[in-house]
C-alpha positions in Angstrom: -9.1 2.2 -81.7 -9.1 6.3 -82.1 -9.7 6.8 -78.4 -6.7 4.8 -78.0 -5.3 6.9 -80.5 -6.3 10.1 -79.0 -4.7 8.8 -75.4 -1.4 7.9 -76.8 -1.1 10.4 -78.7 -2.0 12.7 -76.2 0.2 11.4 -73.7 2.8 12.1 -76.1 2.4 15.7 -76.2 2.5 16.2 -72.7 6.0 14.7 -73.2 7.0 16.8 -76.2 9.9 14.6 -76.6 9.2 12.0 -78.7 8.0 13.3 -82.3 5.1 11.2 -83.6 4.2 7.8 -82.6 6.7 4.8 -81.6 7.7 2.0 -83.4 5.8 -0.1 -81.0 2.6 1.5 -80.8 2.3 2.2 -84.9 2.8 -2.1 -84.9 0.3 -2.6 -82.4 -2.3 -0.3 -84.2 -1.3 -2.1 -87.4 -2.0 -5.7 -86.0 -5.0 -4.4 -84.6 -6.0 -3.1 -88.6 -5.2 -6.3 -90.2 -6.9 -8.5 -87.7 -10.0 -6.2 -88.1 -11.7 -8.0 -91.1 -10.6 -11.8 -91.0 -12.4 -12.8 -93.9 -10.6 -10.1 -96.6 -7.2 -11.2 -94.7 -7.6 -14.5 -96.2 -8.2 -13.6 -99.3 -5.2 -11.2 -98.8 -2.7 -13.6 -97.8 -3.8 -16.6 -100.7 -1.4 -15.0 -103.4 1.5 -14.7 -100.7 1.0 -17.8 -99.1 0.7 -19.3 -102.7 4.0 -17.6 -104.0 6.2 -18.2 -101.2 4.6 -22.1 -100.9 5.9 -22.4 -104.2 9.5 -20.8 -104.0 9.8 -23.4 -100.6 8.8 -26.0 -101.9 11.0 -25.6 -105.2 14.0 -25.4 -103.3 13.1 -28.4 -101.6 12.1 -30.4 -104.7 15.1 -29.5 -106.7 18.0 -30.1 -103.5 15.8 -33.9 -103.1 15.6 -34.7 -106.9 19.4 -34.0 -106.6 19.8 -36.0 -103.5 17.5 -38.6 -104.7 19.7 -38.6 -108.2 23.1 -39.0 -105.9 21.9 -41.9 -104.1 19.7 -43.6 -107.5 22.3 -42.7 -110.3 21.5 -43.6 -113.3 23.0 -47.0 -114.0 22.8 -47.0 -117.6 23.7 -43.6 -118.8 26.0 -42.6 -116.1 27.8 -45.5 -116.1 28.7 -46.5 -119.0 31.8 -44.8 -121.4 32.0 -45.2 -125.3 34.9 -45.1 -127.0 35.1 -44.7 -131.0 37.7 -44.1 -133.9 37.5 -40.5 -134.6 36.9 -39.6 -138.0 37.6 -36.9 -140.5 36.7 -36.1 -144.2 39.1 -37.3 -147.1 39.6 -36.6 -151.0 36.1 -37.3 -152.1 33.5 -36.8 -149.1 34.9 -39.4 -147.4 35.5 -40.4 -144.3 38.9 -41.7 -142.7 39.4 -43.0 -139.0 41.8 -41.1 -137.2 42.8 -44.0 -134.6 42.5 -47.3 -134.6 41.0 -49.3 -131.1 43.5 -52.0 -130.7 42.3 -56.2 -130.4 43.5 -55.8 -127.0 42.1 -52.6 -126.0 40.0 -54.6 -122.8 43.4 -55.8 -121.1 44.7 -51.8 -121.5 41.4 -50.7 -120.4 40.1 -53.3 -117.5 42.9 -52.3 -114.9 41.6 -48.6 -114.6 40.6 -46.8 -111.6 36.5 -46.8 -112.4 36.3 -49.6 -114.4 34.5 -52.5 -113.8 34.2 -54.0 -117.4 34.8 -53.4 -121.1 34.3 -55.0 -124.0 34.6 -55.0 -127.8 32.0 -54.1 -130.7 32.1 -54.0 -134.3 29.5 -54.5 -137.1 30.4 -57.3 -139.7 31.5 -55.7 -142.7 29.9 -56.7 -146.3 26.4 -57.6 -144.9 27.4 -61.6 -144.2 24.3 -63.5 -145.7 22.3 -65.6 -143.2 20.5 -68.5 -143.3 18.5 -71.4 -141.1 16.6 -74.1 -141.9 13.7 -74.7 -139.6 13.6 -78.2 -137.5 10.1 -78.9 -138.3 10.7 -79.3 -141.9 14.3 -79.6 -143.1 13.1 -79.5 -146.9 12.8 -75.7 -146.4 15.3 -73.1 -146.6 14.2 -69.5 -145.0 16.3 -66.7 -145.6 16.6 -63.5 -143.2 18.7 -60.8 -143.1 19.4 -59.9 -139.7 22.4 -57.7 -139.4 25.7 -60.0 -137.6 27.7 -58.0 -135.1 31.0 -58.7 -133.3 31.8 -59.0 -129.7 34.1 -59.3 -126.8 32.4 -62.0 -124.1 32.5 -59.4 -121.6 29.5 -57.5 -123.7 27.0 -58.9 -121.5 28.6 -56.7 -118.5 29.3 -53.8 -120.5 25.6 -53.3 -121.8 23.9 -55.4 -118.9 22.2 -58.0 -120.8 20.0 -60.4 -119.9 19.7 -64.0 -121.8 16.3 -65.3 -122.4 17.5 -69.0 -122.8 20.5 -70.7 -123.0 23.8 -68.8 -122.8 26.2 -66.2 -124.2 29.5 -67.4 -125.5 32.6 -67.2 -123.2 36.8 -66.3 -123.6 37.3 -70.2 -124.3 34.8 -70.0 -127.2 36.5 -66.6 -128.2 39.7 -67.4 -127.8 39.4 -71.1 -130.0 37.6 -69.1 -132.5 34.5 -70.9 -132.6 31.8 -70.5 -134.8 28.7 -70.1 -132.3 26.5 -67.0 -132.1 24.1 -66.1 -129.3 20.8 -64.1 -131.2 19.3 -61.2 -130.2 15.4 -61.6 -129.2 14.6 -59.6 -132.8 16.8 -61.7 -134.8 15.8 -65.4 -133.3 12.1 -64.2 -134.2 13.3 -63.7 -137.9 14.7 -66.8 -138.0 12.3 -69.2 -136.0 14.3 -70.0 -133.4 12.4 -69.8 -129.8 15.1 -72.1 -128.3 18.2 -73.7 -127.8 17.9 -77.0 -125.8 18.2 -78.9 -129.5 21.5 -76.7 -130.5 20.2 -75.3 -133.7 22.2 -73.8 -136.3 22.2 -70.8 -138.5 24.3 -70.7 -141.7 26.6 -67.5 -142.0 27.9 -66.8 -145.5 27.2 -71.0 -145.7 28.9 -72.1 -142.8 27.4 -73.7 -139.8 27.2 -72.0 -136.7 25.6 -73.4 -133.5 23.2 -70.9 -131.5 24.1 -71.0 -127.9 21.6 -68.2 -126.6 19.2 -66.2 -127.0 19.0 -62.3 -125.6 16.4 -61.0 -124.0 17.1 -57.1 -122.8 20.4 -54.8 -122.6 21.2 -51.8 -120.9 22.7 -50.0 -124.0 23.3 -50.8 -127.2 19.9 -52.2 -128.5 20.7 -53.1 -131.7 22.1 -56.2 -130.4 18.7 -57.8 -129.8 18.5 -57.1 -134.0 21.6 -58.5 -134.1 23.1 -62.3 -134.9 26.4 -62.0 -132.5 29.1 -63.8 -133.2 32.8 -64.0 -130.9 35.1 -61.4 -132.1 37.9 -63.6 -132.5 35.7 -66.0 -134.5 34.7 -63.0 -136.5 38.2 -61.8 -137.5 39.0 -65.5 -138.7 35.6 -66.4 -140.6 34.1 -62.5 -141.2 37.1 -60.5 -142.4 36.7 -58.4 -139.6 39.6 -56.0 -139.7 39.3 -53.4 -136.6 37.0 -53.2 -133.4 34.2 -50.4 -134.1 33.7 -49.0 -130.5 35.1 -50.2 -126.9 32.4 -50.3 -124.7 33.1 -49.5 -121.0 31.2 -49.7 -117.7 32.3 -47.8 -114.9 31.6 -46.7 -111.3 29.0 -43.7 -110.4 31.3 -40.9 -110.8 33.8 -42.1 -112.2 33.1 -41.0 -115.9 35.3 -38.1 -116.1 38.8 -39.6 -115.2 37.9 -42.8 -117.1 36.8 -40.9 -120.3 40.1 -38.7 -119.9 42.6 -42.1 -119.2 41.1 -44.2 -121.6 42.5 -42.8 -125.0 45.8 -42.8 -123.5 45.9 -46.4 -122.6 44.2 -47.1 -126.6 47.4 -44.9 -128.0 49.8 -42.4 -126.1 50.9 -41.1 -128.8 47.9 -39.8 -130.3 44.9 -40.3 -127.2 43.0 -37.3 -129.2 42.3 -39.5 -132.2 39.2 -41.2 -130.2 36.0 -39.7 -129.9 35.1 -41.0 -126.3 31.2 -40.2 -124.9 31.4 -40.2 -121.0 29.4 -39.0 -118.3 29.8 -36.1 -116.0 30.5 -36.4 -112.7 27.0 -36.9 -109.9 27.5 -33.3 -108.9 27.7 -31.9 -112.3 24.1 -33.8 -112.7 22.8 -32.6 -109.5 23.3 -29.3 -110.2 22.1 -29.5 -113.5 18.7 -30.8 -112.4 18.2 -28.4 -109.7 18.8 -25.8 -112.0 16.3 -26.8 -114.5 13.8 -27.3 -111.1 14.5 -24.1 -109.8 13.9 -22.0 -113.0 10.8 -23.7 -113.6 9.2 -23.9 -110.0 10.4 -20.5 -108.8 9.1 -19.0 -112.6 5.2 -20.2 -111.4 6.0 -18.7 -107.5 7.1 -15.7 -108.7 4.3 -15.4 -110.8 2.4 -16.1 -107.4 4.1 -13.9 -105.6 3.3 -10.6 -108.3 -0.5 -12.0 -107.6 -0.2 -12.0 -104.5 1.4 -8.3 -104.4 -1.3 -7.1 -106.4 -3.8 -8.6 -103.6 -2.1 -6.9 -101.1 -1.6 -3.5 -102.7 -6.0 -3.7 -103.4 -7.0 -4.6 -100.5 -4.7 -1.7 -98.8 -6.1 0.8 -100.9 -9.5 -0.3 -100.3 -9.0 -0.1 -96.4 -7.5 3.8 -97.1 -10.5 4.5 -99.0 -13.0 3.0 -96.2 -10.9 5.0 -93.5 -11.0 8.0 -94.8 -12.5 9.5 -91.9 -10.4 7.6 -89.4 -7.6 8.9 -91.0 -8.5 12.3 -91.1 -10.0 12.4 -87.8 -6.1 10.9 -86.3 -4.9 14.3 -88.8 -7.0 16.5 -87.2 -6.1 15.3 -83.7 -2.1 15.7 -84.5 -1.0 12.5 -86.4 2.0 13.1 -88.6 1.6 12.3 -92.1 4.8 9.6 -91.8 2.7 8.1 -88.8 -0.1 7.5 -91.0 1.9 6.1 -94.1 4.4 4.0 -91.3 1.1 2.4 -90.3 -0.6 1.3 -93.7 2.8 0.2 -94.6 2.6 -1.6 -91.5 -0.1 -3.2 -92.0 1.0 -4.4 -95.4 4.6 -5.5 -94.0 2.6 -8.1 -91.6 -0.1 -9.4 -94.3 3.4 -10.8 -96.4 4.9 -11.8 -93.1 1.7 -13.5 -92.3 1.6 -14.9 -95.7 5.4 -15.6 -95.5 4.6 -17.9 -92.4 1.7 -19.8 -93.7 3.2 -20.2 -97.1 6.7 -21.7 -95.5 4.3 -24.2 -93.6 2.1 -25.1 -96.6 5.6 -25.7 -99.1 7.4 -27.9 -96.0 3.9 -29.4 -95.8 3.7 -30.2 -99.4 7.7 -31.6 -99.7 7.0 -34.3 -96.8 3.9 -34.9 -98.7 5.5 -35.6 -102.1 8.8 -37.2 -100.5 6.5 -39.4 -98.2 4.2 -41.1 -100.8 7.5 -41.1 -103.5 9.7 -42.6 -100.2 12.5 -40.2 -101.1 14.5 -38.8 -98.1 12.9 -35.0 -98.1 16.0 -32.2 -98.3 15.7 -28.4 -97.5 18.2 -25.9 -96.5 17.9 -24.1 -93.4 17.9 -20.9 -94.9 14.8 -21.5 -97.0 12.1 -20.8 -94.6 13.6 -17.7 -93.3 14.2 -16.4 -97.0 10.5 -17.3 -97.1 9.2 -15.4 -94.5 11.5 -12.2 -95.5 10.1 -12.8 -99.3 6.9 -12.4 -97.6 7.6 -9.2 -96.2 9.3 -6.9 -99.4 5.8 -8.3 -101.1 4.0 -6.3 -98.3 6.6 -3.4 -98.1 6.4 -3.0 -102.2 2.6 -3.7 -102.1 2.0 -1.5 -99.3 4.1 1.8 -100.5 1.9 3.5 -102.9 -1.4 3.1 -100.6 0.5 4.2 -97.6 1.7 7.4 -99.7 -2.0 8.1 -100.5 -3.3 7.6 -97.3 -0.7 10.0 -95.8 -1.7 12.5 -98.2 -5.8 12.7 -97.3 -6.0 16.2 -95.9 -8.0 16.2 -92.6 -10.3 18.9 -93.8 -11.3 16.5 -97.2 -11.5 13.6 -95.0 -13.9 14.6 -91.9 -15.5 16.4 -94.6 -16.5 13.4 -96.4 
């Protein structure tokens, strides 16, 4: 390698033209120092390759957990929009509703762009009492104190529910009024009922009313499988009922915003603020938000990687100075500039991070398919993130490499061939 050196360099000042060494030569004498030891190279490049894995990978992670939410939305939470009464404080602590949701709030609500169903809810005031007796021994009378609620037939939509047995109650019962509940899974355990084939009955504040159904599993609102549910109609006739407690309404992905803004208008344009509506953001405003919170904490541990990985780089450097002392005093003696010198330990640290750049791009891509292969998720990256990789990879070398390239070019030749 020095009588290489020597000829170049010689050759060189026979020219007396070009001051120092070239560009291309300095990179060929710095290849030729970092493939010199193979085995400390390795060690050299884990933190880079590591760090830079890492930053690859997160960007690919976070832009296919947004994909994947985009194409998988989630059809419970992102779908759905509650509408309530607003409420503000009155003389005494308490509290007074600020709008009222109208008996016909589903017909202003059901034609909307986004909506595909919506439905009425409202707890029975005055805790009705409730009653069965069991078939197996009419004699006795057990008592239970499941809570009764009040729905719209298109509930079942709105919270995606599921009947266990029998059925829920439809507009005809509704709209006659009649005094049939469907139970939740909860409450038809309280009261012994396991099914419906024989038409039992429950008795609410002492009147008769025939169970239709039982509920197995909703979406939302989960106190319904607590709950005795009776038609909403049937409970403003029979239950004092006096105002709907919520409009339930499910949408299309996406469409949360303009539903949860059009809504309280249809309820009351005169006064659409007086609802307190809970709707979903749009599927970009999610996206972003989880590859956001992906990002920070992925490119938190590469960074982390990357400082280690520095550190490696700036060690291993100064160790090679320090083992070629001689060399470099020997190139000093023969004519070597001192900005030849530093140019080629910094070199030499510039290709270790683009080495490490490279490997690390291949072991993140490697480790995305891996993941989005066994999870069968379509695998996302953008086409900028293995270049930003590989330039990543090469600052870690320049930073790591400037302060051992400064010392090496200041070993005077005298100290060096001395030593």
């Amino acid at each position: 390698m020095i009588a290489r050196f020597w000829n170049r360099l010689r050759s060189r000042k026979r020219a007396a033209k070009i001051p120092g060494l070239p560009i291309r030569d300095l990179t060929r004498e710095a290849l030729e120092g970092v493939g010199a030891r193979p085995s400390r190279l390795v060690i050299t490049l884990l933190g880079t390759v590591l760090g830079i894995a890492s930053l690859v990978a997160t960007i690919g992670f976070a832009q296919t957990a947004a994909g994947q939410i985009s194409q998988q939305f989630d059809a419970l939470a992102a779908t759905r929009v509650s509408i309530e009464p607003g409420k503000t404080k009155a003389s005494g602590n308490k509290e007074r509703a600020t709008a009222r949701i109208p008996w016909d709030a589903v017909e202003r609500t059901e034609d909307l762009v986004g909506v595909k169903h919506a439905a009425l809810y409202a707890k029975v005031p005055n805790s009705p009492k409730v009653e069965t007796v069991q078939v197996q021994d009419p004699s006795q009378v057990a008592t239970a104190p499941p809570p009764v609620v009040a729905a719209s037939p298109e509930i079942m939509q709105a919270v995606q529910g599921k009947i266990q047995t029998g059925r829920f109650f439809d507009s005809g019962h509704d709209s006659r009024r009649d005094r049939v509940v469907v139970l939740g899974k909860n409450a038809a355990k309280k009261l012994g009922i396991n099914r419906v084939s024989g038409q039992p009955a429950i008795f609410v504040n002492d009147r008769a009313y025939t169970v239709i159904g039982i509920l197995d599993k909703v979406g939302t609102r989960e106190g319904l499988l607590d709950s005795v549910i009776v038609p909403i109609n049937t409970a403003r006739s029979e239950l004092d009922l006096g105002a709907p407690d919520a409009l339930d309404i499910r949408i299309d992905i996406g469409a949360g915003p303009v539903v949860g803004k059009q809504a309280p208008i249809a309820l009351n344009p005169n006064a659409p603020d007086g609802f307190k509506v809970s709707a979903p953001g749009g599927a970009n405003e999610l996206q972003k938000s989880v590859e956001a919170d992906v990002n920070v904490l992925f490119i938190a541990i590469g960074i982390v990687a990357l400082i280690g990985g520095g550190i490696g780089i700036a060690n291993v450097t100064l160790l090679s100075v320090s083992e070629r002392r001689g060399e470099i005093g020997l190139r000093r003696a023969l004519g070597a500039r001192t900005r030849d010198i530093s140019r080629q330990f910094m070199l030499e640290s510039v290709t270790t991070g683009v080495l490490g750049g490279l490997i690390g791009v291949a072991v993140g891509l490697f480790g995305l398919l891996a993941v989005c292969f066994t999870q069968q998720w379509t695998p996302m990256l953008a086409p900028w993130a293995a270049p930003v990789g590989v330039v990543v990879g090469a600052l870690v070398g320049l930073a790591a490499g400037t302060y051992p390239a400064m010392k090496a070019a200041r070993i005077e030749p005298v100290d060096a061939l001395r030593d």
